[in-house]
C-alpha positions in Angstrom: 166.7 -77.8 225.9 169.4 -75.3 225.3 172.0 -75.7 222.8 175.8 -74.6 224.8 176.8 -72.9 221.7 173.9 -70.7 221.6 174.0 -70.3 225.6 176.2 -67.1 225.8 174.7 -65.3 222.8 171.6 -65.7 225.0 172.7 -64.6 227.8 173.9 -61.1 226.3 170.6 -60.6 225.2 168.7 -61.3 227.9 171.4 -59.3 230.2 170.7 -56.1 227.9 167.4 -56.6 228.0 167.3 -56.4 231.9 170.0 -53.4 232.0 167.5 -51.7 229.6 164.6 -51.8 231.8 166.8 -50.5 235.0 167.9 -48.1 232.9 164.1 -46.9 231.6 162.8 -47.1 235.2 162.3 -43.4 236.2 160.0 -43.6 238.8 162.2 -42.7 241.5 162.8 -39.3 239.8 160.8 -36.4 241.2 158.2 -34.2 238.9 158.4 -31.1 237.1 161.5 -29.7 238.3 163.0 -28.6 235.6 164.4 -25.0 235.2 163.5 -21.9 233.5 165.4 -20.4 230.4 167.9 -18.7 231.1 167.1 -14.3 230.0 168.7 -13.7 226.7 171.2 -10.5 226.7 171.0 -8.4 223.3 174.7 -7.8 222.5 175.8 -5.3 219.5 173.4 -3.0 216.6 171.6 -5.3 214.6 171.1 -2.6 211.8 169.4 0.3 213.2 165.4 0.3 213.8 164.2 -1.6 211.1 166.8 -4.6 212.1 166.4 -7.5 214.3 165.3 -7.2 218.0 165.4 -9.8 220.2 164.2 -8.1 223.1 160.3 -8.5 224.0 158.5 -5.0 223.8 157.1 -3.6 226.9 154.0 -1.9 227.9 153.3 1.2 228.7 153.0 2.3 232.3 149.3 2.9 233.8 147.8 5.8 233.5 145.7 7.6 236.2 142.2 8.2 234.6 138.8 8.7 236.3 136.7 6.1 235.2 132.5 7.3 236.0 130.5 4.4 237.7 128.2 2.5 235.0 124.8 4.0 234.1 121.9 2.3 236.3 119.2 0.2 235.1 116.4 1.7 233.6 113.1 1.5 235.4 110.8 -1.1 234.4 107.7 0.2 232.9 104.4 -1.4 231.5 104.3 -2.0 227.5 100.6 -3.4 226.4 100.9 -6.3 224.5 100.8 -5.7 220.1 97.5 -6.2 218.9 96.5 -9.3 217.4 97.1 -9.3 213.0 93.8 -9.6 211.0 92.5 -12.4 210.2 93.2 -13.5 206.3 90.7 -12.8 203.7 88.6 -15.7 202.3 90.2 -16.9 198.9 88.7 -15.6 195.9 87.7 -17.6 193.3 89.6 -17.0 189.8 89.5 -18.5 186.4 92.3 -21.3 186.0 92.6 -22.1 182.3 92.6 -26.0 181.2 95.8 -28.4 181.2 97.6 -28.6 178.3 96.7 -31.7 175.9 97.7 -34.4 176.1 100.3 -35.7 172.9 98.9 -37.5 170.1 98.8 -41.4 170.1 101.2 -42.8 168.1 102.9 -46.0 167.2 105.8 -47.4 168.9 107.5 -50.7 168.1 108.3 -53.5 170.5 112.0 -53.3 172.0 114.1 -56.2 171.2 113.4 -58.9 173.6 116.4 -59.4 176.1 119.1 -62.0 175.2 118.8 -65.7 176.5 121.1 -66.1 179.4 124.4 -67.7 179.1 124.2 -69.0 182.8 121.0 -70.8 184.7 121.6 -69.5 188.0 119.4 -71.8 190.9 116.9 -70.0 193.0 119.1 -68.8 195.5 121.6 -67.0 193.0 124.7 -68.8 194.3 124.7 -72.1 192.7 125.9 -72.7 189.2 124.9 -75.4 186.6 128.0 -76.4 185.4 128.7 -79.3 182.7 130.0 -82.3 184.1 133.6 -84.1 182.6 133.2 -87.2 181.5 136.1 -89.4 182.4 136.8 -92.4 180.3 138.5 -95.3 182.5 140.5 -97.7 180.5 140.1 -101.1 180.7 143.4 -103.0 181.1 
């Protein structure tokens, strides 16, 4: 149910709300029309020839140059194949001195065994043995 005193707050919003979507609709206007920019117009010495220039520079006019045709294709002609590379020589057998030693046996004490764990963690590795509270109910 509507409240009356909150009725005309209510209806301002929902009023702007529609004018706002009127006003957003642009569907009726056309595409791409706007205009080009209008030519800028260089008024006044800007400081000589090192100064600023707004103007865009122009190119130069075209020149009438003979130009020769292009070169034609050279004819095709027959180039054997390369002959095939030797084959390798067979590998020749060379002296290959012994390995080094190996290091001399000596004695190494036991590392310190690991610490006990401080949690007992179940089989799956989720579950927790946790000590239980003993609650003491009193008798009344």
């Amino acid at each position: 149910m509507v409240q009356w005193d909150q009725a005309p707050s209510k209806f301002i919003i929902l009023s702007l709300a529609l004018l706002g979507c009127v006003l957003a609709d642009v569907s009726e206007l056309g595409g791409y029309d706007y205009h080009a920019p209008a030519a800028t117009e260089v008024h006044g010495d800007f400081g000589g020839e090192a100064g600023y220039s707004s103007s865009v520079p122009v190119a130069a006019a075209p020149a009438n140059t003979y130009i020769p045709p292009a070169a034609s294709a050279p004819a095709s002609t027959y180039i054997p194949p390369a002959a095939p590379a030797p084959a390798p020589s067979a590998p020749v057998n060379t002296y290959i001195p012994p390995a080094a030693s190996a290091p001399a046996n000596t004695y190494i004490p036991p590392a310190a065994s690991a610490p006990a764990p401080s949690v007992e963690v179940a089989e799956d590795g989720y579950r927790y043995k946790t000590l239980r509270r003993r609650v003491y109910r009193q008798r009344v």
